[in-house]
Each structure stands twice: as C-alpha cells, then as structure tokens.
C-alpha positions in Angstrom: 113.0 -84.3 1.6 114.6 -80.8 2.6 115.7 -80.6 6.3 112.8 -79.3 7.2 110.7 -81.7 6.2 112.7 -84.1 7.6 112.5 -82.4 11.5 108.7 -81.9 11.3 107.9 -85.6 10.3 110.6 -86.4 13.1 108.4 -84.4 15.7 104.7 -86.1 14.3 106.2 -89.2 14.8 107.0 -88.9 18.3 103.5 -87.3 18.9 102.7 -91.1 17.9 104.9 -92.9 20.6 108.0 -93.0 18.6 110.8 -93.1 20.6 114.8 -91.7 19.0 116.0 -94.7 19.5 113.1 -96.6 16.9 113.5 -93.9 14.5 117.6 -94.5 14.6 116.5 -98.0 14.4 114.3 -97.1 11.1 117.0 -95.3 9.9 119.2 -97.8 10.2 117.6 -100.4 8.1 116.6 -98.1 5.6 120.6 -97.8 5.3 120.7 -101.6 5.4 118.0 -101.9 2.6 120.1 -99.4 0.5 117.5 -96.9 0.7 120.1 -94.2 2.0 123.4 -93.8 1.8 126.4 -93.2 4.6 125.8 -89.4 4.3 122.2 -89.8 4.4 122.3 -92.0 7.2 124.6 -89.5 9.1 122.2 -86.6 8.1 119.6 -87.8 9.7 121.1 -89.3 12.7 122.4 -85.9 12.8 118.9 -83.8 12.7 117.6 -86.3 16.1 120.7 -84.7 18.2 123.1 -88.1 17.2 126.8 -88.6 16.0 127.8 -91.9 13.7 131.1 -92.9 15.6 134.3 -93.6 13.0 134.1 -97.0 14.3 130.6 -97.4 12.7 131.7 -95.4 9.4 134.9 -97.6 8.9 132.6 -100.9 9.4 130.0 -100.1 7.4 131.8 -98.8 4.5 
C-alpha cells in the first residue's frame, strides 16, 4: 500500500469507531504475526502521529 492508501483507510476506519489506540493494537499483531516488519511497524505507527521508543526497537529485535 502506498502512504496514501494507508492514511485514507486509517481515516474510514475511524469513521467506524476505531480508536488509534486499536489500530496500534492491529498493528501490533500484525508485526507479531510476521505480517510486517520493524520498519513497517514503525511506518505506520508513524502515519497515526506515533514514535516506536528504542526501548521497544532493542526488545523486539
């Protein structure tokens, strides 16, 4: 998904009750899943207005 894409389906899934914090949460599993990677993870948490802290990069590597 381009970054775009990415912002837009951000803002429809708010219009449906989704709050940043459950969409961090999504994100968060998808990382956990494997789905996404550290970078990807930090993309997105990036695009909602959030910063991964090093303490959460060091664990998590």
């Amino acid at each position: 998904m381009t970054k775009e894409e990415v912002l837009m389906a951000n803002e429809e899934l708010r219009k449906q009750g989704y709050t940043d914090e459950v969409l961090l949460d999504i994100y968060y599993r998808m990382f956990q899943d494997g789905k996404l990677n550290m970078d990807q993870l930090e993309e997105l948490v990036n695009l909602l207005g959030y910063e991964l802290t090093d303490e959460f990069k060091k664990k998590n590597n």
